[in-house]
Structures are given as structure tokens and as C-alpha cells.
C-alpha positions in Angstrom: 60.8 226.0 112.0 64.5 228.0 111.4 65.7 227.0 108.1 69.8 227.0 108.6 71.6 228.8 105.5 73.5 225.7 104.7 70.5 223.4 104.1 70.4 222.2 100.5 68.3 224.2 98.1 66.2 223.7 95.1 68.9 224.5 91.6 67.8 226.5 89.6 66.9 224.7 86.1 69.2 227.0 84.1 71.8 226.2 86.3 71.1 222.6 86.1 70.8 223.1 82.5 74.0 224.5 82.4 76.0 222.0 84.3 74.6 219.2 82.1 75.8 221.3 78.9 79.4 221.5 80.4 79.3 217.5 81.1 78.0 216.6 77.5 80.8 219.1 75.6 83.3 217.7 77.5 82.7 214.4 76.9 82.8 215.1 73.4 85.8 216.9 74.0 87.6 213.7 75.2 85.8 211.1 73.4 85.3 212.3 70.0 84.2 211.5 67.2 81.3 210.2 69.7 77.4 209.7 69.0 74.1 210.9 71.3 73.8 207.2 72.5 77.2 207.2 73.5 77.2 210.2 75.4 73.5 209.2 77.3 75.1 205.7 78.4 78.0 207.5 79.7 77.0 210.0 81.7 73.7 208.7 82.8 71.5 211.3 80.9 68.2 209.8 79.2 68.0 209.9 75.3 65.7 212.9 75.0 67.7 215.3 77.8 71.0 214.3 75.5 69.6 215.1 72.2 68.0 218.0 73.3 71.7 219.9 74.9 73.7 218.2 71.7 70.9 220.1 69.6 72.1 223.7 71.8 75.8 222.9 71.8 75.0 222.3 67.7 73.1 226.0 67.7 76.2 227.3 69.6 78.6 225.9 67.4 80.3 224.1 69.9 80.2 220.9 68.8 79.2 219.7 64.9 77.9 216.3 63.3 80.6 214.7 60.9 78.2 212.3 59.2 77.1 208.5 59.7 79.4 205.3 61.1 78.3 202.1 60.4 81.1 200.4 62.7 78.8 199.3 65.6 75.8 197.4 66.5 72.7 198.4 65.8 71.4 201.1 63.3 74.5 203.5 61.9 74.6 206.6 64.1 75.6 210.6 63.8 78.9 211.0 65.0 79.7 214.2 67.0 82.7 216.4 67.7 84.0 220.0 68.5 83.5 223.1 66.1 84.4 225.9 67.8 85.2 227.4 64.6 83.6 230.6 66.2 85.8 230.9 69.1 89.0 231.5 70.4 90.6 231.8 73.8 93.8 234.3 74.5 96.6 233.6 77.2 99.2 236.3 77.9 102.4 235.4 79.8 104.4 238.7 81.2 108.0 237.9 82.2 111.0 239.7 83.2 112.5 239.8 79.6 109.5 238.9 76.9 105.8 239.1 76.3 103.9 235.9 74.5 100.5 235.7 73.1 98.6 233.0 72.3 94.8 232.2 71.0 93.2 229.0 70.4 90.3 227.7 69.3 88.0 225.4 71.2 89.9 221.9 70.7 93.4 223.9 71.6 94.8 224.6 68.1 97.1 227.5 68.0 95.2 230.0 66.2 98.4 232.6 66.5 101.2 232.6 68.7 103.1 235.9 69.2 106.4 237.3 71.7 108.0 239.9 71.8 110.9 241.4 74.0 110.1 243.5 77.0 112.0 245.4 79.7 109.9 244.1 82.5 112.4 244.9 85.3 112.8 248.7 84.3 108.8 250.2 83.5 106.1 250.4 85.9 103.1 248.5 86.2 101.4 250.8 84.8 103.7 250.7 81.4 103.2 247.3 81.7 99.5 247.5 81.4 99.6 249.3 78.3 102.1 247.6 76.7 99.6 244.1 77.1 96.6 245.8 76.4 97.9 247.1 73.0 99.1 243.3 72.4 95.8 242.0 73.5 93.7 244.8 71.1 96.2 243.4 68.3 95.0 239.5 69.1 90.9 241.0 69.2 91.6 242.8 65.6 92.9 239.6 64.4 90.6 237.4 66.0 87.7 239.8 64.8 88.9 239.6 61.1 88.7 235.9 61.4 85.1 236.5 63.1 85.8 234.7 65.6 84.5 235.6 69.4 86.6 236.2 72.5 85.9 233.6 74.9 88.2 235.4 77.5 91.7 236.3 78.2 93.8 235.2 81.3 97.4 236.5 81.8 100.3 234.9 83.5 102.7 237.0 86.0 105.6 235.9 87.9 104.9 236.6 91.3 101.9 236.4 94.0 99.2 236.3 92.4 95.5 237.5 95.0 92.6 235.7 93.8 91.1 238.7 93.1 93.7 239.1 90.3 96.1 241.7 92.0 99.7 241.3 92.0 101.0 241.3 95.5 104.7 241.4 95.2 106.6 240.0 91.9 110.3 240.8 93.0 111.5 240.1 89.3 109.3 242.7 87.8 109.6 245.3 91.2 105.5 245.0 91.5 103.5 245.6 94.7 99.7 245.5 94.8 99.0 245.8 91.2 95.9 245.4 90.1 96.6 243.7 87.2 93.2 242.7 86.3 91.4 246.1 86.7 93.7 248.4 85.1 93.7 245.8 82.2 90.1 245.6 82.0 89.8 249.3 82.1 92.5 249.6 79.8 90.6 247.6 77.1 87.5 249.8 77.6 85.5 246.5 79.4 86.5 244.5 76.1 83.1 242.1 76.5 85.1 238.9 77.5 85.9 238.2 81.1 89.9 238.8 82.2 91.4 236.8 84.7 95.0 237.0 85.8 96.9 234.3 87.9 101.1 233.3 88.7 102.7 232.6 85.4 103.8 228.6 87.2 100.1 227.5 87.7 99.3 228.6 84.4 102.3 226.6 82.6 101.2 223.5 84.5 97.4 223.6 83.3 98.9 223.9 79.8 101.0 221.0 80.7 98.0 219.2 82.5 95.5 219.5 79.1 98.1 220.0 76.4 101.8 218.7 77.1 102.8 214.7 76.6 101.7 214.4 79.7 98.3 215.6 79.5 95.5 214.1 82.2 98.4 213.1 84.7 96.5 213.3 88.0 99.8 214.7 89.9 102.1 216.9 88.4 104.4 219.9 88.9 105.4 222.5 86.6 108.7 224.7 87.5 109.2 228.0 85.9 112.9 228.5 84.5 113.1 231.9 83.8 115.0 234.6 86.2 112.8 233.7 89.1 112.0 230.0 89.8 108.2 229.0 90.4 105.7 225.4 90.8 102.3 225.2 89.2 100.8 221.9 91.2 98.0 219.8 90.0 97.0 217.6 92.5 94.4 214.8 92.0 94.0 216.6 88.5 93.2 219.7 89.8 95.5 223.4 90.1 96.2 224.1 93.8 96.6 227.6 94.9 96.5 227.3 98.4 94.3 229.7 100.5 94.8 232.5 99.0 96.5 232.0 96.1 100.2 231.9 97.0 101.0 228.6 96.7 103.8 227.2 94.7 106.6 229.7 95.6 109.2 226.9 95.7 112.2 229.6 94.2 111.9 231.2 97.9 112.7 227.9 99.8 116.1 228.6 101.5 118.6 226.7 100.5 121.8 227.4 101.9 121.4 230.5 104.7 125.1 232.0 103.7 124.1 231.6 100.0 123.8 234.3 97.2 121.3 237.5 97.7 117.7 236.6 96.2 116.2 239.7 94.5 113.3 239.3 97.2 115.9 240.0 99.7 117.0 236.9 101.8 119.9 234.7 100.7 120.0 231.2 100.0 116.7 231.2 97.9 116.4 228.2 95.4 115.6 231.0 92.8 119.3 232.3 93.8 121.1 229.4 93.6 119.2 227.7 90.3 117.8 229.9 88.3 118.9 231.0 84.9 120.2 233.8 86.7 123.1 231.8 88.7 123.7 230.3 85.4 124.3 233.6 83.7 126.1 235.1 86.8 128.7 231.7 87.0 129.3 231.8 83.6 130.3 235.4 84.0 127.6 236.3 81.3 125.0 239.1 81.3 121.2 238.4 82.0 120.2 241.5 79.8 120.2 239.2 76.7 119.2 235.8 78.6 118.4 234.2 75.0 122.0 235.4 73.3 123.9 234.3 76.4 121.9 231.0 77.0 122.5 230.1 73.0 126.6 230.5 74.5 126.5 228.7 77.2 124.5 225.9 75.1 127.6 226.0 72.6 130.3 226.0 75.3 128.0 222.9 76.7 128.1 220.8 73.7 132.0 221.8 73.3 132.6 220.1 76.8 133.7 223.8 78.4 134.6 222.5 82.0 134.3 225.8 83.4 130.6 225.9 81.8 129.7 222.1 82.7 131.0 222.4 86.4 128.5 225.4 86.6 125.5 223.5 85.0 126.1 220.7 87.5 126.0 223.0 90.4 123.3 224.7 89.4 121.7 221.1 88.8 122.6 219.5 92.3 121.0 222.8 93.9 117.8 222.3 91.4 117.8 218.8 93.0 117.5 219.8 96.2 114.4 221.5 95.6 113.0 219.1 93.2 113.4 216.3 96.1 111.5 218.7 98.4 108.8 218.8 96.4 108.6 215.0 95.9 108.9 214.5 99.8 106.3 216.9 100.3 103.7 216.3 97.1 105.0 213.0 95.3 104.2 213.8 92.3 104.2 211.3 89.3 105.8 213.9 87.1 108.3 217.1 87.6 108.1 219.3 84.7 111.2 221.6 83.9 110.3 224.8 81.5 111.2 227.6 80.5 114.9 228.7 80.2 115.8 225.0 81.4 114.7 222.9 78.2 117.3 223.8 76.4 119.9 223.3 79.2 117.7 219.7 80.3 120.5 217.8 79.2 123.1 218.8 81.2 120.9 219.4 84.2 118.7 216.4 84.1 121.7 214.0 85.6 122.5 215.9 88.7 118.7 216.8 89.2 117.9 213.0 89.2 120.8 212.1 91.3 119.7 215.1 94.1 116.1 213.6 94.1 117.0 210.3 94.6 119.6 210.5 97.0 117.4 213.0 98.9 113.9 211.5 98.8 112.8 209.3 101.8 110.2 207.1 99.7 111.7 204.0 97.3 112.3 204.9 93.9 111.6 209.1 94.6 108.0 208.0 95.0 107.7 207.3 91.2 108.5 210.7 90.7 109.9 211.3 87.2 111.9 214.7 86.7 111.7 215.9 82.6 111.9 218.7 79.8 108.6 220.4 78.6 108.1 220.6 74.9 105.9 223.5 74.9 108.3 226.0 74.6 108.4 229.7 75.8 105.2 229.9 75.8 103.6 227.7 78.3 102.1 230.1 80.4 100.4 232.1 77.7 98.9 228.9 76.4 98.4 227.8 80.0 96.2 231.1 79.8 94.0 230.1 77.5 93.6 226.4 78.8 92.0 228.4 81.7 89.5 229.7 79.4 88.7 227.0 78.1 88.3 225.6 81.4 85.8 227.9 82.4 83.9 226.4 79.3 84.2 223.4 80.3 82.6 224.6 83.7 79.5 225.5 82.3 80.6 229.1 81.1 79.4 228.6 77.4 79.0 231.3 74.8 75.6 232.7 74.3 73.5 231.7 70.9 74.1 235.3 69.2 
């Protein structure tokens, strides 16, 4: 008889060994301080299976006991939560005008959180390389002092992003077919820790999808609001990157055909007409120092500047636009505006909710709710590491040294 290739086959008990790990540490991971009884009635796992992963999740230092509780039926049992005192996970967010760096440890606690400015629109990629890998070496020394192991490291870039981890085209930054991940990897002398690299938009939303106020929404969007305009989707709780990893380029949706020039060439981009670029180029104010000028236009806000709140509504109404589209097209329960637009939410928020509403077909915008993120410039980087620690909770675990 011809066995077809996509008959089911026997797992493999390390595998299956593996996968029932990942289940039990992230149950405690969401339902800690938890005992062994809760977790087996939960997830369906018999007594002596549970027991016997908590007791190599205990040898890893994944998760710890915390002592007796007494608040149940029954005998008093050993409550269980995360250690992870061991570990940490790094995220890396490269932009147009800064670096960030960020590790956690296994629960998500910022173990460091660094940026610095960076003249991403005049070196190569090849500058750019080194000037992350001696950033990342500096988050290894520290983490190393602290003895703590490298989980992995996952960078953020705004552009398209291969799933093979090479940048094909980021127009902000001038890139075309970088390979990001391999020149980084080579660049830390194959640092022992896997490196991934994805678009800087999907990264902010997974930060926003296990960290922000809104952490377990099933649908949600994350826009980038920096000098180039991006969405990070999580649909039905999970990133989507489409087929090959380009989805999400909503700041190259055209707008308005006659419009201004998009630095990817066409006019009319949404990136063109709502970024923090049209902000700075309205206001007549220069994008070299985006955070100086923003900190002005901020001040002339609060001061009621006509001139500066006629330009923040414009630049709202056209954010609108593109906010409705994606409700039309996704409904999300939740836009998420970051970057460069928190501290402007205020005075783009009103014409953004008008647009969305007066331009969504389904009652209400579809329940869709438009708001400011509270994790601050560094979304992506911490996004990074959230993928990390998402490849943990996949099964990935750190071996018993």
C-alpha cells in the first residue's frame, strides 16, 4: 500500500513532551499563583504527567513554588508561579530617528530599557548593523553580569519585512534587500540565542496584545506614528502577516491621487498625508529634531495656535480615513495609535473618531474604538521581546544547564 505524505504520523515523545511543557507554563503564566491540581483539571493532563513537567519547568527555573494556601477545599496545596529569574528576552526597534532596547524577564518586567538617537535616513545598512550589534553586545554584558541567559533577540524595522528576516524595501531608512538577520547574527559572532527580525508595526501590536491595557483583546490594530505610518493586526488573537510577510502597509493606501509626494514615490499615500511628517511639514517645522519640534507643536496646541490646531485636524480627518478603512475591512474591537501620535492623541482623537464613524458602513464603526498607547517609544522594542517570549510559550524552552 502507498502511504500519501500528508497522512498523520506518530509524534515524537520529545515533541509531545515539549508541547505539554509550553501548555503547563503558560497556564501558570495566566493563572498564577496556581497549584498542580489546578493546572491537571484545566488542561486535561493526569496528576502524575502534571507533576512530573512542573517538577522540569521547577529544574529550569521557569516557574517556582511560593509556599502552602489553605483557601480551598480539601488538603492545603503548593502554589506555583513564574521565576524566570535566569532569563531575559531583548527587543530592538530601529527607526528613522532613534534606536530603543529593551530586555525582560520571563513575566515581562523591564529589566533595562535603553534609546538612543540615530541617523537612520543618512548610513547604510550596513552602518546600521553595527551600530545595533554594539547596542545588543552592551544589553548581553549587562545581562551576563546579572547572570542571566539570552533567551533571544528580535528586532523591529520599518518597512517590508521577508519571513526569512530580510528587509525588502524600508523607504524611510533607503533599504533594499537587507539581510538584516544574517549580517546581525554574523555581526554578533553567532551570539548562542536565536535572532529574529520582523516590521517594527506587528511587533508594537504583540506588545500591545500581551502587555498594553488592552492585553488578550482577540482583534486589534496597532498604527505606527513615526515618519512612516504602519498596522500591526492581531486577528482572533493572533499577528497576521499575510503571505509573505507584507501585510499591514496601511501608510501606502492612496489617499488623495493629486496629494503630497510619499517618500516611496506615489502621491497621496496615507503616510503622506498623516504622518508626523505632514505635521512637521504644515507646521513649517523641521523633521531633523522630530522630538524638539513635536514638544512645539504640543505647546502651540495647548496655547490654542489656530494655525497649529487647523493642521492637527487635517492631519486627523486624513488619519480617519484610513482608520475607517481598516475598520471596514478588519473590524477591529480596538485601533491603537503609537508612537509620535500619543502625545498629539488629544487633538487628533476627535477628527479621527468623527472620519471613522462617518465613513464606516457597519452601526456604531463596528464597535471599533480608536485610542492612545501608554507604552511609549518603545513599543516595538518591547514588542521584540514579547516575541521571544512567545516562542517560549510555543514550546522553545531553555535547556537545564
Amino acid at each position: 500500500m502507498i502511504t500519501s505524505t500528508t497522512d498523520p504520523q506518530p509524534a515524537d515523545f520529545a515533541d509531545v513532551r515539549a508541547t505539554n511543557l509550553a501548555v503547563v507554563l503558560r497556564f501558570v503564566r495566566e493563572h498564577a499563583p496556581c497549584s498542580r491540581a489546578d493546572i491537571a483539571a484545566s488542561t486535561g493532563l493526569n496528576k502524575a504527567t502534571v507533576s512530573s513537567l512542573v517538577a522540569d519547568l521547577i529544574d529550569r527555573r521557569l516557574v517556582r513554588e511560593t509556599g502552602l494556601t489553605e483557601n480551598r477545599v480539601g488538603r492545603p496545596a503548593t502554589m506555583l508561579v513564574l521565576d524566570g529569574s535566569p532569563y531575559a528576552a531583548i527587543g530592538v526597534e530601529v527607526n528613522v530617528d532613534y534606536v530603543t532596547a529593551v530586555a525582560v524577564d520571563l513575566s515581562g518586567e523591564r529589566l533595562l530599557s535603553w534609546r538612543r538617537s540615530f541617523s537612520g535616513a543618512t548610513i547604510t545598512a550596513a552602518q546600521a548593523v553595527a551600530t545595533v550589534a554594539a547596542i545588543v553586545r552592551r544589553v548581553v554584558n549587562r545581562m551576563a553580569k546579572e547572570e542571566r541567559q539570552v533567551l533571544g533577540l528580535a528586532v523591529g524595522v520599518p518597512g517590508l519585512v521577508g519571513t526569512d528576516g530580510t528587509v525588502r524595501i524600508a523607504p524611510n531608512l533607503g533599504w533594499r534587500d537587507a539581510d538584516l538577520c544574517g549580517d546581525l547574527t554574523k555581526a554578533l559572532r553567532d551570539p548562542g540565542f536565536p535572532v529574529q527580525v520582523d516590521n517594527d508595526a506587528n511587533l508594537a501590536a504583540l506588545a500591545e496584545h500581551r502587555f498594553g491595557p488592552r492585553a488578550g483583546t482577540a482583534n486589534l490594530v496597532y498604527l505606527t506614528g513615526e515618519i512612516g505610518v504602519g498596522a500591526g493586526v492581531v486577528l482572533d488573537g493572533r499577528l497576521r502577516r499575510g503571505g509573505q510577510g507584507y501585510g499591514g502597509e496601511i501608510g501606502h493606501i492612496q489617499l488623495d491621487p493629486l496629494g503630497a509626494e510619499c517618500r516611496c514615490g506615489r502621491l497621496g499615500c496615507l503616510e503622506a498625508v498623516a504622518g508626523i511628517g505632514a505635521v512637521l511639514e504644515h507646521a513649517a517645522l523641521s523633521p531633523a529634531e522630530v522630538e524638539i519640534e513635536l514638544d512645539e507643536v504640543v505647546r502651540l496646541a495647548r496655547a490654542a495656535d489656530p494655525r497649529i490646531l487647523a493642521v492637527l485636524a487635517t492631519v486627523g480627518h486624513n488619519l480617519g480615513k484610513g482608520v475607517a478603512v481598516i475598520a471596514n475591512l478588519l473590524n477591529p474591537e480596538v485601533v491603537i495609535l503609537g508612537g509620535y501620535y500619543v502625545p498629539l492623541a488629544p487633538w487628533l482623537l476627535p477628527a479621527v473618531e468623527a472620519e471613522l464613524r462617518g465613513r464606516t458602513i457597519a452601526p456604531d464603526a463596528g464597535g471599533c474604538q480608536v485610542v492612545a498607547s501608554t507604552l511609549g517609544y518603545g513599543a516595538a522594542a518591547l514588542g521584540g521581546a514579547a516575541r521571544v517570549l512567545d516562542s517560549v510559550d510555543s514550546g522553545r524552552l531553555p535547556r537545564i544547564s
